[in-house]
C-alpha positions as MATLAB code, in Angstrom:
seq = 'XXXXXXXXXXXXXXXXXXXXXXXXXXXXXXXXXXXXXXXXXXXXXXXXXXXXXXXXXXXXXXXXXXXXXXXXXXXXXXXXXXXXXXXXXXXXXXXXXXXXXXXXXXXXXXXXXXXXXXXXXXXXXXXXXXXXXXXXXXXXXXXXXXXXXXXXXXXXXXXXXXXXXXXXXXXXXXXXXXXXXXXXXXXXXXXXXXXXXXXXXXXXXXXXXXXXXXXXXXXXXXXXXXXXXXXXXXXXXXXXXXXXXXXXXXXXXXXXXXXXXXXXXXXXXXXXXXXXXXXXXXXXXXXXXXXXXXXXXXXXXXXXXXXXXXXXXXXXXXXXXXXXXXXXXXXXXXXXXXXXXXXXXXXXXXXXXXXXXXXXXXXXXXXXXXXXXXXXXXXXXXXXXXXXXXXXXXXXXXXXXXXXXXXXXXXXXXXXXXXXXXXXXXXXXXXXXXXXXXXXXXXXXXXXXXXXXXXXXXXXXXXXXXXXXXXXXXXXXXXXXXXXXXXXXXXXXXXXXXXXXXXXXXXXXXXXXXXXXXXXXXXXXXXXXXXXXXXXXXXXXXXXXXXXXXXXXXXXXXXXXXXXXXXXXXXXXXXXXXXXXXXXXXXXXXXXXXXXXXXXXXXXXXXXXXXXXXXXXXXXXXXXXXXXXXXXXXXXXXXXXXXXXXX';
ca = [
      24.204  -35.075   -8.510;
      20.934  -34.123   -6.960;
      21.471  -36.377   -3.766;
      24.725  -34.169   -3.473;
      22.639  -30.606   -4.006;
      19.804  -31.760   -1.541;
      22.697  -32.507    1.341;
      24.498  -29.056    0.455;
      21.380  -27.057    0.934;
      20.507  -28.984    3.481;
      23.977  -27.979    5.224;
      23.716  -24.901    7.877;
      24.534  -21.271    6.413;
      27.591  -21.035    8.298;
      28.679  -24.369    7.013;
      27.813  -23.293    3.010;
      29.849  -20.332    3.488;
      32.709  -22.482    4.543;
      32.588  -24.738    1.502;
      32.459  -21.797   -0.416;
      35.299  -20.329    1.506;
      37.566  -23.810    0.998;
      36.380  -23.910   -2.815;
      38.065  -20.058   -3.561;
      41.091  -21.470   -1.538;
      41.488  -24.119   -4.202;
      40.679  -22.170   -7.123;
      43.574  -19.539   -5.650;
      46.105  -22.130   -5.840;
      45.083  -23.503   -9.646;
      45.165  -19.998  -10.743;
      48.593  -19.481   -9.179;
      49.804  -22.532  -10.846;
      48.155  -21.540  -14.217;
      49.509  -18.200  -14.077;
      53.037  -19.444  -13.730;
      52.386  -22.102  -16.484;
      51.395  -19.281  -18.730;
      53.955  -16.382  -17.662;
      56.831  -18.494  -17.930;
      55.490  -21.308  -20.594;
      56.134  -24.290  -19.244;
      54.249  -27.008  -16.866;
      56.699  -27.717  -14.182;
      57.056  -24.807  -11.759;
      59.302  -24.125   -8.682;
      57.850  -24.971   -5.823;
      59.344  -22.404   -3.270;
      58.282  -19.775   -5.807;
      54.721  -21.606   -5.957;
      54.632  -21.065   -2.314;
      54.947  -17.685   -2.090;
      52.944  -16.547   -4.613;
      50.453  -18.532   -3.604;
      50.716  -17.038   -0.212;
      50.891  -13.561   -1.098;
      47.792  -14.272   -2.831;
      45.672  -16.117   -0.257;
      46.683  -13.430    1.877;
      45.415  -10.538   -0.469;
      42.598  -12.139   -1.027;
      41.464  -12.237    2.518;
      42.002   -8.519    2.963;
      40.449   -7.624   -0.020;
      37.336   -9.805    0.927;
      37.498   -7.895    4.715;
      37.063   -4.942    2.754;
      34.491   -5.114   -0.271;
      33.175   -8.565    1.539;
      32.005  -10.682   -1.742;
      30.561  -13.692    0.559;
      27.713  -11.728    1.571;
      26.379  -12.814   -1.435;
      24.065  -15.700   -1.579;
      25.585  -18.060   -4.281;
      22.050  -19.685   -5.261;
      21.278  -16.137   -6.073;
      24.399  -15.337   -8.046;
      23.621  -12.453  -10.536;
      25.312   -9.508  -12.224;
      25.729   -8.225   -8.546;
      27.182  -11.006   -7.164;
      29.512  -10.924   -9.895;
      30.155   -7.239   -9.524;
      31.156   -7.809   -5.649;
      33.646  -10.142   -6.615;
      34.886   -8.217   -9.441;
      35.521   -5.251   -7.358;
      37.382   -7.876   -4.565;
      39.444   -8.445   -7.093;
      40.567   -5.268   -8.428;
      41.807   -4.917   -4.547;
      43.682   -7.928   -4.853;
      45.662   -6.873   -7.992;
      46.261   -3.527   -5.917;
      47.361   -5.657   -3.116;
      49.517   -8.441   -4.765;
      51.428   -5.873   -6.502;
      52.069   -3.558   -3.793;
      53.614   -7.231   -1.826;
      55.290   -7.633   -4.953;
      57.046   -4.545   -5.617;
      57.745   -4.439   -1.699;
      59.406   -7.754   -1.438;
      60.755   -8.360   -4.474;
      60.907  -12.238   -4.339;
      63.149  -13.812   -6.762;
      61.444  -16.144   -9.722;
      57.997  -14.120   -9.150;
      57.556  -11.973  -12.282;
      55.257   -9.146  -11.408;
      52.887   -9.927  -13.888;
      51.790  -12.281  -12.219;
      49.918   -9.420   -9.714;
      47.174   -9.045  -12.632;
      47.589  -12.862  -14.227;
      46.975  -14.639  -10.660;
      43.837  -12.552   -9.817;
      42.377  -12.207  -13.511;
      42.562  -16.300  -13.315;
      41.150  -16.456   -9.774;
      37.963  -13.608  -10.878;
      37.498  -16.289  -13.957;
      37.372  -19.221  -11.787;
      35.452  -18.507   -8.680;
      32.655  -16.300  -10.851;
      32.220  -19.742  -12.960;
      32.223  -21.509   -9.832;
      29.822  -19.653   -8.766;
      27.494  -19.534  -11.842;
      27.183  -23.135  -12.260;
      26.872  -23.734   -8.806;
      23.424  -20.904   -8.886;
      22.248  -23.060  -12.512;
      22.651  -26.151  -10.650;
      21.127  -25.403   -7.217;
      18.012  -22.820   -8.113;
      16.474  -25.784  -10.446;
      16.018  -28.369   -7.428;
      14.889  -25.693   -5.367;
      12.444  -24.641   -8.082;
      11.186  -28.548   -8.118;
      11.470  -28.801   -4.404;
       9.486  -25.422   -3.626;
       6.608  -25.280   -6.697;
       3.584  -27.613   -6.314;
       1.857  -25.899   -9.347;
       2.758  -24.258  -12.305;
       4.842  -21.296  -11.836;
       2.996  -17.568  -12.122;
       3.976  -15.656  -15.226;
       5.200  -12.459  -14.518;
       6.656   -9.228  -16.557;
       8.965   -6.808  -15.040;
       7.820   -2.892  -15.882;
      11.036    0.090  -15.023;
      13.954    0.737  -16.181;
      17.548    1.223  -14.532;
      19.157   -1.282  -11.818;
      15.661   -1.173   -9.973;
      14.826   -3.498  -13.186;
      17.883   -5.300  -13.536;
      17.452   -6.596  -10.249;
      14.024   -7.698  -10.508;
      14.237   -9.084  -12.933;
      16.866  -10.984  -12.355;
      15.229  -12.012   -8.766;
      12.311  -13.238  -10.283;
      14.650  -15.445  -12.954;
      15.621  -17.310   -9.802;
      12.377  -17.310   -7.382;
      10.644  -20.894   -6.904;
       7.166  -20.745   -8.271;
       7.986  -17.635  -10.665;
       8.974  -17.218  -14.737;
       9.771  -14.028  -16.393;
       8.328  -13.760  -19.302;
       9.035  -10.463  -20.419;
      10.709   -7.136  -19.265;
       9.152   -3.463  -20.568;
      11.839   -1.202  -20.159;
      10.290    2.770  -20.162;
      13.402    4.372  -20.481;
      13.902    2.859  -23.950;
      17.099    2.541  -22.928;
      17.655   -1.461  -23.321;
      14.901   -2.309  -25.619;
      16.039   -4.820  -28.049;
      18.079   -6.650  -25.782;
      18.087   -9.716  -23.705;
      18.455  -10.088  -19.763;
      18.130  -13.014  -18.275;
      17.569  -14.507  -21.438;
      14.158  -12.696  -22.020;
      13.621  -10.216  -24.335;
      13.146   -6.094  -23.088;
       9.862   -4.558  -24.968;
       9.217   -0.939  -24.928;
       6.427    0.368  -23.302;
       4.493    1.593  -26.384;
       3.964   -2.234  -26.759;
       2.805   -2.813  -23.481;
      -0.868   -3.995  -24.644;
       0.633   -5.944  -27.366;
       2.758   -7.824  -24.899;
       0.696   -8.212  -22.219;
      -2.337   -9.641  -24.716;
       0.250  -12.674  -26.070;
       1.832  -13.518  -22.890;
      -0.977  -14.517  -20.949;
       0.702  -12.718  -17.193;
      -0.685  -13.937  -13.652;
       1.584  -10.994  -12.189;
       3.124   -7.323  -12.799;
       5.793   -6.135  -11.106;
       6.426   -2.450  -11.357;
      10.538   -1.352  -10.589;
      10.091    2.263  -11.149;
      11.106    2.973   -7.933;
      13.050    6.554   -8.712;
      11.384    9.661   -7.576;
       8.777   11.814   -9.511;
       7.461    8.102  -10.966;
       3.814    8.281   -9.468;
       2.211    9.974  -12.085;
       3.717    7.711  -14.493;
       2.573    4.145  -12.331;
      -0.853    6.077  -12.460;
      -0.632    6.306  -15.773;
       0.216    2.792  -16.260;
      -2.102    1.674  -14.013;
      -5.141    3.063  -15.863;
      -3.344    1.737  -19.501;
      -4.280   -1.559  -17.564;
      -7.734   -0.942  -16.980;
      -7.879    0.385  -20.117;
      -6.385   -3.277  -22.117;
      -8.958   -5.259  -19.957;
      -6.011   -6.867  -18.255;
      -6.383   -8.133  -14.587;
      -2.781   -8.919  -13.324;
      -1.953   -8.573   -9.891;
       0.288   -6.125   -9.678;
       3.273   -5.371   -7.036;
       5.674   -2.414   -6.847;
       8.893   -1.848   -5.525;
       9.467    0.763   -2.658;
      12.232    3.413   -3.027;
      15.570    2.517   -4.067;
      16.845    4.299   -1.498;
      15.181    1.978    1.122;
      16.113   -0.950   -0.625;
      19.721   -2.554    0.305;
      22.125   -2.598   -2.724;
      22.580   -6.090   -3.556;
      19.469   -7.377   -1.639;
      17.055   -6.328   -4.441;
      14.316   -9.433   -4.282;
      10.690  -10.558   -4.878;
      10.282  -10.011   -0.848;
      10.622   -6.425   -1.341;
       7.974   -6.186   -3.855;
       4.669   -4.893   -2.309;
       1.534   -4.883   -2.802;
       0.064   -1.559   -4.668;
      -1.101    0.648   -2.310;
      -3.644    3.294   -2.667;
      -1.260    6.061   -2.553;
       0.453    4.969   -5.686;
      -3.282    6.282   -7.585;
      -3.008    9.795   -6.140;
      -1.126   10.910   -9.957;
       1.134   12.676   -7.863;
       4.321   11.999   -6.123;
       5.313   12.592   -2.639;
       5.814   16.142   -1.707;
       9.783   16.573   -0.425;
       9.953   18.276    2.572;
      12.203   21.298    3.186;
      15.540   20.141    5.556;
      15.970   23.145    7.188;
      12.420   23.094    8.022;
      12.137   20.043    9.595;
      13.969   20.212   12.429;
      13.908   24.129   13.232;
      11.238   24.258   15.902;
      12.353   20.721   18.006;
      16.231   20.090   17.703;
      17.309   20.417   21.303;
      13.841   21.412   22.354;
      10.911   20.233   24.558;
       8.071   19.423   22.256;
       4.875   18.281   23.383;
       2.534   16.202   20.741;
      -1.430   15.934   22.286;
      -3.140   12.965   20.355;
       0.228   11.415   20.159;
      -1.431    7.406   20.333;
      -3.396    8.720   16.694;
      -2.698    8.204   13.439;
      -1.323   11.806   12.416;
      -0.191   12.440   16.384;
       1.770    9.001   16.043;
       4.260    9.807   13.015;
       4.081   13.300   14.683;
       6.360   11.532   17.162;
       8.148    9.393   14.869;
       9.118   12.360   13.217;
       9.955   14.435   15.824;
      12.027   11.951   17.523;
      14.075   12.111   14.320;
      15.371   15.240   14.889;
      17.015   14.949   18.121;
      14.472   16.708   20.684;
      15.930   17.631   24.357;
      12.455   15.948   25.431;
       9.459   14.678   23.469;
       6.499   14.266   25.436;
       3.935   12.362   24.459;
      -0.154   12.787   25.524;
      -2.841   11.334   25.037;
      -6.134   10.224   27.095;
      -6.524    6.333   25.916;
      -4.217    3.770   27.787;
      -3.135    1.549   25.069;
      -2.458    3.903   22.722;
      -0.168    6.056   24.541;
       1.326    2.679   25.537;
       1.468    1.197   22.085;
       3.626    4.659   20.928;
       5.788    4.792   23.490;
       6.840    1.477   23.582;
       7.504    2.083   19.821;
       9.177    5.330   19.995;
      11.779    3.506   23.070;
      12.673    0.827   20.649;
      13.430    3.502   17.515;
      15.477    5.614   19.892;
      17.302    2.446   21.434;
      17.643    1.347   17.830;
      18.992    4.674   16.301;
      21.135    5.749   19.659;
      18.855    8.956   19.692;
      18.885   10.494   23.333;
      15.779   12.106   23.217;
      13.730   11.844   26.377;
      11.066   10.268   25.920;
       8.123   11.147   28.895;
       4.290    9.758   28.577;
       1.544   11.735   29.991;
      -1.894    9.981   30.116;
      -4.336   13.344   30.126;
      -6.986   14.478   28.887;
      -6.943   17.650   27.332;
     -10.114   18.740   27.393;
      -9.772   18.891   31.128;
      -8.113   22.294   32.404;
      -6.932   21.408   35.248;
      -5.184   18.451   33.178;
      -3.856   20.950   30.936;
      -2.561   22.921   33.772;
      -0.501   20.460   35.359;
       0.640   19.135   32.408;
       2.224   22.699   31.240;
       3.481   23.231   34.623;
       5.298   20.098   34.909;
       7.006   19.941   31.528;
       7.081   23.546   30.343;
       6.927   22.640   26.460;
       8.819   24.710   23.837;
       6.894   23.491   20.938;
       3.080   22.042   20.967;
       1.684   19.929   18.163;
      -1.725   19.882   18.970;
      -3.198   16.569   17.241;
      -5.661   15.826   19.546;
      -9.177   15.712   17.776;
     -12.462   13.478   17.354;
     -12.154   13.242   13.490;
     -15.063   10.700   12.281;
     -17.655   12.909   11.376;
     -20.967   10.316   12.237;
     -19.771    9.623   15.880;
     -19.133   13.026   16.642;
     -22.580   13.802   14.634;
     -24.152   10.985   17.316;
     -22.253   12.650   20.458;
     -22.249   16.713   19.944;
     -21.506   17.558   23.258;
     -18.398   14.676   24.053;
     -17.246   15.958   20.042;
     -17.108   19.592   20.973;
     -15.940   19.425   23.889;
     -12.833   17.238   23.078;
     -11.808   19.658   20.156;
     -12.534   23.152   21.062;
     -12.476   23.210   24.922;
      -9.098   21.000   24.174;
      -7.695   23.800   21.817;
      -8.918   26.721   23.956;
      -7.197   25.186   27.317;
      -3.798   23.799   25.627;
      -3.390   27.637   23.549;
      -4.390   29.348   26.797;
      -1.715   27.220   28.931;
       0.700   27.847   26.302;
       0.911   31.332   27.074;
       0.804   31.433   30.470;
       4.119   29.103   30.202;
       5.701   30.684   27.849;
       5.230   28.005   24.725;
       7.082   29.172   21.420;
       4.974   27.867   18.950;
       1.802   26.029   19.257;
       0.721   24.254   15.938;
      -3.138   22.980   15.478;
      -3.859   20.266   13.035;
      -7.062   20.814   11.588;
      -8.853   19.542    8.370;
     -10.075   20.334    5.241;
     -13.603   19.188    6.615;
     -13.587   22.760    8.646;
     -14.484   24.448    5.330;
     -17.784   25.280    4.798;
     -18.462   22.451    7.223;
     -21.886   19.893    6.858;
     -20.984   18.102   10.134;
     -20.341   19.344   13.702;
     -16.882   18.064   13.578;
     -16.160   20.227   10.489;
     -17.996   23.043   12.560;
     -15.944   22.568   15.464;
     -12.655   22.348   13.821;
     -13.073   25.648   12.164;
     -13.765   27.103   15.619;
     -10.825   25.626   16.724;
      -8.730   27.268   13.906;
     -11.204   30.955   15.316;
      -9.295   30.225   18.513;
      -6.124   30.256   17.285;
      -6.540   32.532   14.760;
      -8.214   34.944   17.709;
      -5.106   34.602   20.216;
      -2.121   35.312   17.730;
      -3.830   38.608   16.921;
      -3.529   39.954   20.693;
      -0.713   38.405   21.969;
       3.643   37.697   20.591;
       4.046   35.831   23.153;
       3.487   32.222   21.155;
       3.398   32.305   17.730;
       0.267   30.453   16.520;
      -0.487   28.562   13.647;
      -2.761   25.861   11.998;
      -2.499   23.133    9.520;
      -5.324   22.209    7.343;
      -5.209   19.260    5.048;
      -7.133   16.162    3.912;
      -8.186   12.920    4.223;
      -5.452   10.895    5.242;
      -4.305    7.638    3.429;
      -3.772    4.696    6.228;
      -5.131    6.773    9.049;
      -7.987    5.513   11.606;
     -11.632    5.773    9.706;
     -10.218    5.840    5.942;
     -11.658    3.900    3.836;
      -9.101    2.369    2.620;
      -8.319   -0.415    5.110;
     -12.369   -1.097    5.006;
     -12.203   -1.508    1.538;
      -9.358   -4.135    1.399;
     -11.051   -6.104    4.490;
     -14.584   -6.472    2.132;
     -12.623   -6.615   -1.096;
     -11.410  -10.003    1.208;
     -14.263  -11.377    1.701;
     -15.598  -11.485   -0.993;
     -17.665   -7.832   -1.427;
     -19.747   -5.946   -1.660;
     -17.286   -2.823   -1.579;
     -19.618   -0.265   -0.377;
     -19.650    3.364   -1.079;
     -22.164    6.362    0.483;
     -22.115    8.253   -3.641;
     -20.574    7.123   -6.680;
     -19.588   11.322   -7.310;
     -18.256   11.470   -4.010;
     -14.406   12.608   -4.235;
     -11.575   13.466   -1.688;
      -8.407   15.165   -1.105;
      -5.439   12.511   -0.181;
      -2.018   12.655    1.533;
      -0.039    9.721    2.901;
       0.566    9.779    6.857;
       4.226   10.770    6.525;
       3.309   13.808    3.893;
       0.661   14.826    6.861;
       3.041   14.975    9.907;
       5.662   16.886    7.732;
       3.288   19.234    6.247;
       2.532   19.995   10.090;
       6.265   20.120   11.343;
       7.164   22.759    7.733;
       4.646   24.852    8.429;
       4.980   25.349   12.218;
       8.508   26.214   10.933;
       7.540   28.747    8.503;
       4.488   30.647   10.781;
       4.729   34.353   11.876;
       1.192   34.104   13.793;
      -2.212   33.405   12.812;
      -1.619   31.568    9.104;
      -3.423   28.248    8.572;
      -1.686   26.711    6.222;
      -2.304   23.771    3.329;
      -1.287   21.859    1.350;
      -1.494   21.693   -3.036;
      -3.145   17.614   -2.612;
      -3.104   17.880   -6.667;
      -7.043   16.656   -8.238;
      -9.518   15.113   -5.676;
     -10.200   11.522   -6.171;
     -13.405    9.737   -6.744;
     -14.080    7.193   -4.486;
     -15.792    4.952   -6.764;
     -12.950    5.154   -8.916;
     -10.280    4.401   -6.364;
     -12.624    1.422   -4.897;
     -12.878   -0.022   -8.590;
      -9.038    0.406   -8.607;
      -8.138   -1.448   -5.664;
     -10.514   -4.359   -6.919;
      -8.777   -4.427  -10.078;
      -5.128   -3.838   -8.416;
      -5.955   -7.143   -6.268;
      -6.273   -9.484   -9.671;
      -9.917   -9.219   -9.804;
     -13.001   -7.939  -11.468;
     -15.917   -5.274  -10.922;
     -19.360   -6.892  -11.145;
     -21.758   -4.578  -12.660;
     -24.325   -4.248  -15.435;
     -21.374   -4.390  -18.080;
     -19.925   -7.431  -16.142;
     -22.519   -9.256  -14.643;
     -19.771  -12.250  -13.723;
     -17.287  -10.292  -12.322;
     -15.970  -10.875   -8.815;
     -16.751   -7.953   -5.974;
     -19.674   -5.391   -6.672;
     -19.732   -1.802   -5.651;
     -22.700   -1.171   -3.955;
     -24.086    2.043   -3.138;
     -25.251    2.939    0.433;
     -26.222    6.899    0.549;
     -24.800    9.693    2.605;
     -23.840    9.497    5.618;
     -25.394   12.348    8.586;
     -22.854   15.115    8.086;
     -21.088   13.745    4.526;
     -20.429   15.935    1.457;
     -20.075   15.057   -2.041;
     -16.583   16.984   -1.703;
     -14.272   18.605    0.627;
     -12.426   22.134    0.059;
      -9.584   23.834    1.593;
     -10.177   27.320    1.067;
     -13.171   29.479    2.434;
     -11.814   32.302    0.283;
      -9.592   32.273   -2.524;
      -5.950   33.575   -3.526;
      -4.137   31.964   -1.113;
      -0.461   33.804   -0.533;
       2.554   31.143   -1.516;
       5.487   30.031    1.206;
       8.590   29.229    1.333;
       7.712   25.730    0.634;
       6.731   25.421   -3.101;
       3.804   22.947   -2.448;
       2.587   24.893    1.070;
       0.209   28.061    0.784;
      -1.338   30.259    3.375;
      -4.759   30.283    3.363;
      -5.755   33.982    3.471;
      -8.736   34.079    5.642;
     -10.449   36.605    8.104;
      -9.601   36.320   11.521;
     -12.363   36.591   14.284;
     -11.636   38.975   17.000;
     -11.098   37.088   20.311;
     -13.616   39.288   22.274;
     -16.184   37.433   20.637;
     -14.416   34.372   20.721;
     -14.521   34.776   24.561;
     -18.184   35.541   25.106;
     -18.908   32.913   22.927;
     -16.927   30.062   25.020;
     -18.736   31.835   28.393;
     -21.816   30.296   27.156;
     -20.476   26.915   25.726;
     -18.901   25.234   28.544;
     -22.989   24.957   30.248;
     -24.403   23.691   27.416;
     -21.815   20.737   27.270;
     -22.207   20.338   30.609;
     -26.065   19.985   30.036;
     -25.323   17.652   26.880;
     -27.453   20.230   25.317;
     -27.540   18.668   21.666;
     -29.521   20.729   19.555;
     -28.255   23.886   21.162;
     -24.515   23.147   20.882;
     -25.674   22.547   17.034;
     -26.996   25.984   16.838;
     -24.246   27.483   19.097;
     -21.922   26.082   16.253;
     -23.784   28.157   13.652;
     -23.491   31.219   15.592;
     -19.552   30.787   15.484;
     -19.364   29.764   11.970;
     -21.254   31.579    9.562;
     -20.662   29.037    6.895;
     -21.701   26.078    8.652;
     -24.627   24.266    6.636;
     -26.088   21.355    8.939;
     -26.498   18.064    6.924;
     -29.994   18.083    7.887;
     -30.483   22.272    6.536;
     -29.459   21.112    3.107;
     -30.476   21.088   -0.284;
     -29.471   18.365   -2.666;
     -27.548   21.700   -4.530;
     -25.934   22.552   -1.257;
     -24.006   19.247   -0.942;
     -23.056   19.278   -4.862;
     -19.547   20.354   -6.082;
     -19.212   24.499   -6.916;
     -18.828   23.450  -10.549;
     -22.167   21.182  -10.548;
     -23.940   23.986   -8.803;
     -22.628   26.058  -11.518;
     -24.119   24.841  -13.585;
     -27.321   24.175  -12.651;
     -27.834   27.910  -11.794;
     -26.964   28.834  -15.931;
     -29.846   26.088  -16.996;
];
């Protein structure tokens, strides 16, 4: 028997699908026979009335598979699924066979046999099927597994579960040993012959079945907080599995549930939040049909900008941005997602630099944008704490030239993306960032002619500089994860949640708002670089732990760094349209004083005039506090500084 499974598997796809093909061919014809052996009661049948019923249902049965197409299905994977897809083949096939039937009227065909033939033929081919999956997944199993297979338990509820689970039942290498079902819906019962716990006995479980891997397949929305949730019931129990998640549903193709989908956890599954939904008729308000210009556009936020955009159909998306290979890198990415999803969009590259006005000029001149995102920014605060002059320079002599040009061409809406870092900034790229919000802020008081706005939000999950792709690499090799302060904590969003927090609230602006976003609690890093040790199977090495695998070691402060980031300067922020956007309501600078101020900046830049673009900085921005100005009070959370000031 095995020689026979090696040289069927062994067989091209096409070639398995054919035996598969000539095996349901045969089993047709039995149950045609059988059904005329049991309608009529006897063992000798007519032939010519054999024929024809036979034909008539070989025939149904290939429309019906044209239309619910059951081979699609990979029988060494059979499941409930599979089963399903041939079940609901079938029920065409009855509706077929008895519309021939009642059409044609043969004579010595009872119509019963329109349900008997295909009820015979769903019983047949699903048992085919079965064995042939109980029969083939064990060699593979042998054939693929050089050690013994990981133990793994399947956490969810719903057909994200059911799928899993029954996935893992047939992956080389893997055995289920359990299923935790939160719903409570099928606890008590078996699937894939393994019993479903419920998830008050989690610990209990986990403790006696000694699991190499999790496998969470709670992929419906508003489930982050509960992963989170589960995730620190983990830490909690001691237990170190690694643990894997299953994306959306709703990205995941019905009937092609598998192991493969499963990915790693991801940072973003810690925030205790979920995603926030954008708002439809927000989305595309400002660039369907339009010209929309994205500065930055090779970056991390100015990147899904584009993907985005392109999304909704602009007349012309035109992409900027000053280095080479990133503005090649997007485009050539943005070309293959149009090609891909038959979007017309224009697509037009402009390699600039924006900080240059005569850059800027051309630029507007040429392509007469409708809609500006303006991503375009030096965002790592020690860099741009090393190199004042190139820093300010590329963010507010970028923002004053692109708003300016707007104007003068007749831009609708010109959108900044700023950062939570511009309030009460410690660094000059917080410093500058705020002026760039002044600047904004400044021209939508004096002109109607473009409607301003800016987007403030904060640190950015996946994005260039986070530290979340440094702390996989040393969590890699072995540690140390470093942090700068173990009570250091952050505001996160996910790339996608950025660019559509940007896109919503350009749609929403009147002129002159800055707008954020409700980011939920601010998250410690030491917490979230403990939980992406843990998350990878292993263990924090510490006084507590002294054997454990990857210590977190910490490095101090970096020029510039707070403890903590905020995203209002004042409070009572007025609400939106969007339930999870506010305005920030904030005092806008007049732009006389914006102007004099830039008179004297553009010579000191020129002059690389470092200290005195510092002070020029705190001039402009009252609340700027210099890293190097500060108290150990001044860079400690209001509700630490609180406190001290009631001792």
């Amino acid at each position: 028997m095995m020689p026979l499974i090696r040289r069927m598997i062994a067989l091209p796809r096409a070639v398995r699908h054919a035996v598969v093909m000539l095996a349901d061919i045969f089993a047709c014809l039995i149950a045609a026979w059988a059904a005329f052996s049991i309608r009529l009661g006897v063992t000798q049948v007519d032939f010519d009335d054999y024929v024809v019923i036979s034909a008539y249902s070989l025939g149904c049965w290939t429309l019906a598979s044209l239309i619910v197409r059951p081979y699609r299905s990979t029988v060494r994977y059979t499941g409930r699924h599979t089963i399903i897809l041939v079940g609901r083949a079938t029920i065409v096939m009855v509706a077929l066979l008895a519309f021939v039937i009642l059409l044609t009227q043969p004579a010595g065909v009872p119509r019963t046999l329109s349900i008997l033939v295909p009820v015979l033929f769903f019983c047949f081919i699903a048992t085919l099927r079965v064995v042939l999956s109980s029969l083939i997944q064990p060699y593979l199993e042998g054939r693929d597994s050089t050690s013994a297979p990981k133990r793994v338990i399947v956490y969810g509820a719903g057909s994200a579960m059911q799928q899993i689970a029954v996935a893992v039942g047939r992956e080389p290498g893997l055995r289920l040993v359990g299923i935790i079902d939160h719903s409570g819906k099928e606890v008590g019962g078996l699937l894939e012959g393994v019993p479903i716990w419920h998830e008050s006995d989690l610990e209990e479980v986990l403790a006696g079945a000694n699991i190499d891997e999790l496998f969470l397949a709670n992929a419906e929305k508003g489930q982050r907080a509960k992963r989170r949730e589960l995730l620190d019931r983990l830490r909690a129990s001691g237990m170190r599995p690694h643990v894997r998640v299953l994306p959306s549903i709703a990205d995941v193709a019905y009937d092609k549930v598998s192991v493969s989908d499963l990915r790693p956890i991801e940072i973003g599954d810690l925030l205790g939040r979920d995603p926030v939904e954008p708002v439809p008729e927000l989305i595309g308000r400002n660039i369907m049909a339009r010209r929309v210009l994205v500065t930055g556009a090779g970056g991390s936020i100015g990147s899904e900008l584009c993907r985005q955009i392109l999304h909704q159909s602009p007349a012309q998306l035109i992409i900027a941005d000053q280095s080479e290979y990133a503005l090649y890198a997007i485009d050539h990415e943005l070309r293959d997602m149009a090609r891909e999803s038959g979007i017309k969009a224009e697509i037009v590259s402009e390699l600039v630099d924006v900080a240059n006005e005569h850059e800027v000029e051309r630029l507007f001149s040429e392509r007469q944008p409708q809609t500006i995102y303006h991503a375009a920014a030096y965002k790592h605060v020690p860099l741009v704490e090393a190199n004042v002059a190139a820093g300010i320079r590329n963010n507010v002599t970028s923002t004053l030239y692109c708003a300016l040009a707007a104007e003068r061409h007749g831009t609708d809406r010109f959108i900044l993306v700023s950062t939570d870092k511009a309030v009460r900034p410690t660094n000059v790229m917080g410093a500058s960032k705020r002026v760039c919000e002044q600047i904004i802020q400044a021209r939508a008081a004096v002109q109607d002619r473009t409607c301003f706005s800016a987007v403030r939000f904060g640190n950015v999950l996946g994005s260039s500089g986070s530290v979340v792709p440094r702390f996989r690499e040393q969590i890699q090799h072995g540690g140390p994860v470093t942090i700068t302060h173990r009570d250091v904590t952050r505001f996160f969003m996910t790339i996608p949640e950025a660019a559509q927090l940007v896109i919503q609230a350009g749609a929403m602006a009147e002129g002159g708002e800055i707008f954020l976003l409700d980011m939920g609690e601010p998250v410690r890093i030491a917490d979230l670089a403990r939980s992406l040790i843990e998350l990878s199977g292993l263990e924090v090495r510490d006084e507590l732990n002294p054997d454990g695998d990857i210590e977190i070691v910490e490095v101090g402060l970096r020029p510039g760094e707070k403890l903590y980031e905020e995203l209002l300067i004042n409070d009572a922020p007025l609400p939106t349209r969007h339930p999870r956007i506010v305005n920030a309501h904030e005092q806008r600078p007049e732009w006389r004083d914006i102007e004099q101020a830039i008179a004297t900046l553009v010579p000191l830049i020129e002059n690389n005039a470092h200290q005195d673009l510092v002070d020029w900085l705190k001039e402009q921005v009252e609340e700027f506090n210099h890293d190097r100005d500060r108290t150990e009070d001044d860079i400690a959370p209001p509700a630490m500084r609180n406190r001290a000031r009631t001792r």
